[in-house]
C-alpha positions in Angstrom: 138.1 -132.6 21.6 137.9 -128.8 21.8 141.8 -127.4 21.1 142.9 -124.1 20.3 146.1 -123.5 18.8 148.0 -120.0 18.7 151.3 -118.7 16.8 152.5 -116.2 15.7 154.4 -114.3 18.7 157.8 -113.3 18.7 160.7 -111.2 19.7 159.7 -107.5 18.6 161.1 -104.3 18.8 159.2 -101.2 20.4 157.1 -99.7 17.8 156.7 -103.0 16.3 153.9 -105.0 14.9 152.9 -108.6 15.2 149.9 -110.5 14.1 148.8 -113.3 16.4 146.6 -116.3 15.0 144.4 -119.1 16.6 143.0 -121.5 14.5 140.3 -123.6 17.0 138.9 -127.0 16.2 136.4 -129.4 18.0 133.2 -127.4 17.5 130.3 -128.4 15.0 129.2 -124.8 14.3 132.7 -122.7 15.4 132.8 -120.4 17.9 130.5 -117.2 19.1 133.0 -115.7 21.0 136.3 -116.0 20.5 139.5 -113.3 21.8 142.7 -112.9 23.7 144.5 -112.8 27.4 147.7 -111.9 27.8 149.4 -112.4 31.3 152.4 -110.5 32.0 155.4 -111.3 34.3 154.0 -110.6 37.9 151.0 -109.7 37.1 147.5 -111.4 36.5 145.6 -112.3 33.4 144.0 -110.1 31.6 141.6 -109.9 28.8 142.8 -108.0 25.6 140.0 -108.0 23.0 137.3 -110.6 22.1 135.4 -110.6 19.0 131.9 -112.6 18.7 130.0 -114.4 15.7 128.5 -110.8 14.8 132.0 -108.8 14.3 131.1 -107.3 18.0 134.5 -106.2 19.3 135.5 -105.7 23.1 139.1 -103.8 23.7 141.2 -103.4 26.7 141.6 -99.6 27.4 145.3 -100.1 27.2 145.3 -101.8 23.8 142.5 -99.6 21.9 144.1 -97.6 18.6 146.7 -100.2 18.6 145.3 -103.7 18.3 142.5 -105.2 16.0 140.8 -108.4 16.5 139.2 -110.6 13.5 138.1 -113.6 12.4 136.9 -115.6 10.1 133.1 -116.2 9.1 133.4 -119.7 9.9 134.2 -119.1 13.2 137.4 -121.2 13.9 139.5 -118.4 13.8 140.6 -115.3 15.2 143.3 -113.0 14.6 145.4 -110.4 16.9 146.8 -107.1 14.8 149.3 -105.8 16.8 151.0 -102.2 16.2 152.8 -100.1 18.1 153.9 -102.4 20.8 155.5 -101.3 24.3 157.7 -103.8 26.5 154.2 -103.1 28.3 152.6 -105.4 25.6 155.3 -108.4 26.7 153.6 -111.8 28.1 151.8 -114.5 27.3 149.3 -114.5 24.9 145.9 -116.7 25.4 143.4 -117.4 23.0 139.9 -118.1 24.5 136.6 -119.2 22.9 133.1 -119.8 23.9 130.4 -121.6 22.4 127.9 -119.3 23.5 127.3 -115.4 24.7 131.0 -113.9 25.8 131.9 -117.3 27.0 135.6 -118.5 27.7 134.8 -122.1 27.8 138.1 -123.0 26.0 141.9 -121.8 26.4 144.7 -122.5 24.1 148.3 -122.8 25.5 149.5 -119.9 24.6 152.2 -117.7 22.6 155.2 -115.3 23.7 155.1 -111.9 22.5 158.6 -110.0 23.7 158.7 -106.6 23.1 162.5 -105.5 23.8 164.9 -103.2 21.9 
C-alpha cells in the first residue's frame, strides 16, 4: 500500500534549476528516511541526497553546493532543490524511503530531469 509518487522533472537548460517533489503515502507515522537516486544513461544508480526524520542531510560529492534536500514535518514528503545543473545532472530521478534508520524500503517510479541547451 506503500507508493511514492515524484514530479516535477523536466527539460532544463545548463545553469538551470529544477525542484523535484515526492509526495509518499501508505505509512501510519511517514517516513524516517526519505531521498533521491538518479541513474544516468549507461551508468548505474546512484544515490544523490537523503534526508531523515531529524533534518540529517547526506549529499553526493558531485551534487553538494548545488542541490538541497527537504521535507516536510510530517514526513510524507521530500523535496529536491536543484541549481546549477550540468547535462551531467541528466537521468532518472528516484525517490526512496525507509521506515526506519537510512533505509530504502520503498522506490517510486521515477521522473526525467534533461539538462540540454
Amino acid at each position: 500500500q506503500v507508493q511514492l509518487v515524484e514530479s516535477g522533472g523536466g527539460l532544463v537548460q545548463p545553469g538551470g534549476s529544477l525542484r523535484l517533489s515526492c509526495v509518499g503515502s501508505g505509512s501510519m507515522f511517514g517516513f524516517n528516511n526519505m531521498g533521491w537516486f538518479r541513474q544516468a544513461p549507461g551508468k548505474d544508480r546512484e544515490e544523490v541526497a537523503r534526508i531523515n526524520s531529524l533534518g540529517t542531510t547526506s549529499y553526493a560529492d558531485s551534487v553538494k553546493g548545488r542541490f538541497t534536500v527537504s521535507r516536510d514535518n510530517a514526513g510524507y514528503t521530500v523535496y529536491l532543490d536543484m541549481t546549477e545543473l550540468t547535462p551531467e545532472d541528466t537521468g532518472a530521478y528516484f525517490c526512496s524511503a525507509g521506515l526506519r534508520g537510512w533505509g530504502t524500503d520503498y522506490w517510486g517510479r521515477g521522473t526525467q530531469v534533461t539538462v540540454s541547451a
